[in-house]
Every structure is written in C-alpha cells, then in structure tokens.
KOLNU-744899 format. One record per residue (C-alpha): residue in three letters; x, y, z; chain. Coordinates in nm, 4 decimals, padded with zeros to 6 digits, m for minus. Example, Ala and Ser with C-alpha at 12.3 -4.5 7.8 and 13.67 -1.06 7.14 Angstrom:
2
<node type="ala" u="01.2300" v="m00.4500" w="00.7800" mol="A"/>
<node type="ser" u="01.3670" v="m00.1060" w="00.7140" mol="A"/>
! end
This chain:
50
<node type="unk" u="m00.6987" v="m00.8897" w="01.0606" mol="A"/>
<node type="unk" u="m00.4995" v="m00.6756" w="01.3431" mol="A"/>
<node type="unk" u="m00.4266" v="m00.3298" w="01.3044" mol="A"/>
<node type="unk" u="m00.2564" v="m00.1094" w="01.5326" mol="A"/>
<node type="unk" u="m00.4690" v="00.2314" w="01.5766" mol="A"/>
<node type="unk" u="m00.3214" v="00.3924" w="01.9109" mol="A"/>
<node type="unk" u="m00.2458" v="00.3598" w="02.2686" mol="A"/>
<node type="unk" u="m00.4549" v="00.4356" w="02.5548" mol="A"/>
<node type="unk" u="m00.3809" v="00.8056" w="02.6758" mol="A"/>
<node type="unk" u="m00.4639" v="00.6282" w="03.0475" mol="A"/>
<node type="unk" u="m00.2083" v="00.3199" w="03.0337" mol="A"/>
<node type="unk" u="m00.0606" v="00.2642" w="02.7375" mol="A"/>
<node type="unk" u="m00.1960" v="m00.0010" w="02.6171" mol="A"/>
<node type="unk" u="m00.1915" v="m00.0799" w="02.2580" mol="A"/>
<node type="unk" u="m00.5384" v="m00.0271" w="02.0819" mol="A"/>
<node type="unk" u="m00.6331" v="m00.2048" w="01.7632" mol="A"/>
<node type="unk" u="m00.8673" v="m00.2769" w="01.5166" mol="A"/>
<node type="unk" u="m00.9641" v="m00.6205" w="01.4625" mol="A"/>
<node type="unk" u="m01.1667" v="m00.7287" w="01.1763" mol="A"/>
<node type="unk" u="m01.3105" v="m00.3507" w="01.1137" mol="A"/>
<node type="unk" u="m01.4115" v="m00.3117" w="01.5245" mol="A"/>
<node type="unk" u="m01.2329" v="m00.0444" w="01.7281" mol="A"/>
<node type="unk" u="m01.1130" v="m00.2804" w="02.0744" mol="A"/>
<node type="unk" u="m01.1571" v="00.0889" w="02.2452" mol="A"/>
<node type="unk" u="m01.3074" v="00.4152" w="02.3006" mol="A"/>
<node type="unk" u="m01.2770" v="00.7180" w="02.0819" mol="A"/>
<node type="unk" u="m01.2914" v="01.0457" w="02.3145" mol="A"/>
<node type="unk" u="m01.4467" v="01.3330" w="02.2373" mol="A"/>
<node type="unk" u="m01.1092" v="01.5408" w="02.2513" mol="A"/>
<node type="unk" u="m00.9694" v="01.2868" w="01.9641" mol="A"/>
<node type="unk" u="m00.7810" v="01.0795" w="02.2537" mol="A"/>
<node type="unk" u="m00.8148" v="00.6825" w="02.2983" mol="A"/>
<node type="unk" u="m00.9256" v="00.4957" w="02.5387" mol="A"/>
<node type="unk" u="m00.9274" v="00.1009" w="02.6359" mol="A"/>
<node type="unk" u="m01.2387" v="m00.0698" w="02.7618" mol="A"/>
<node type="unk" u="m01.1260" v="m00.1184" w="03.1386" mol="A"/>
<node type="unk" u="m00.9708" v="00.2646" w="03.1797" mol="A"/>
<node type="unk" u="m01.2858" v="00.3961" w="03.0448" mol="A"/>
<node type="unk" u="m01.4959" v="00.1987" w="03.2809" mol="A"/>
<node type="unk" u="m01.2997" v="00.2695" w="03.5614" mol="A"/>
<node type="unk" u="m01.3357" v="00.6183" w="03.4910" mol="A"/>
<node type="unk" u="m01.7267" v="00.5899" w="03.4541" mol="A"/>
<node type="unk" u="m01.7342" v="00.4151" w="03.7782" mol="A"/>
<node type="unk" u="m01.5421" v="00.6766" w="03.9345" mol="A"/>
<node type="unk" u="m01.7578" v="00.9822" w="03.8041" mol="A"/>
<node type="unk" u="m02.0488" v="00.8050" w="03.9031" mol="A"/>
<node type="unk" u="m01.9199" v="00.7999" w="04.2976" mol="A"/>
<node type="unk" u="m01.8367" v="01.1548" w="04.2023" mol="A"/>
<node type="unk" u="m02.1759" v="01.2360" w="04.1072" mol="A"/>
<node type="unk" u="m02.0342" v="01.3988" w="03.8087" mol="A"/>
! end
C-alpha cells in the first residue's frame, strides 16, 4: 500500500508511506524531509563542521 504523507520542505518531492515505512525523514520542527535532501544536508554540515 501507497500513501501520500507530505512533500519535502527542500524539493518538493512527494513523501509516502509504503507498507507502514515512512520513505523520509521526520524533522524535529515537524517538517519532512526525503532521503537524498537530508543527506545532502548532513554532508554539507559535516564540511561545515557544524
């Protein structure tokens, strides 16, 4: 089953739930996420050093 949840706050890309799993990342701040945005921005804070 293939549920729409929310969009990425980064892109826009459609988030869903498939078969009870979350294909994202819930934020802290209640804002979603998708997979690659959030590692780009972990790769980015980690050439911050933040």
């Amino acid at each position: 089953m293939r549920e729409l949840v929310d969009y990425c706050y980064l892109c826009q890309k459609p988030l869903y739930c498939l078969d009870g799993f979350f294909n994202g990342v819930q934020k802290e701040n209640g804002k979603s996420s998708c997979f690659e945005c959030e590692e780009r921005n972990q790769e980015g804070e980690k050439k911050d050093g933040t």
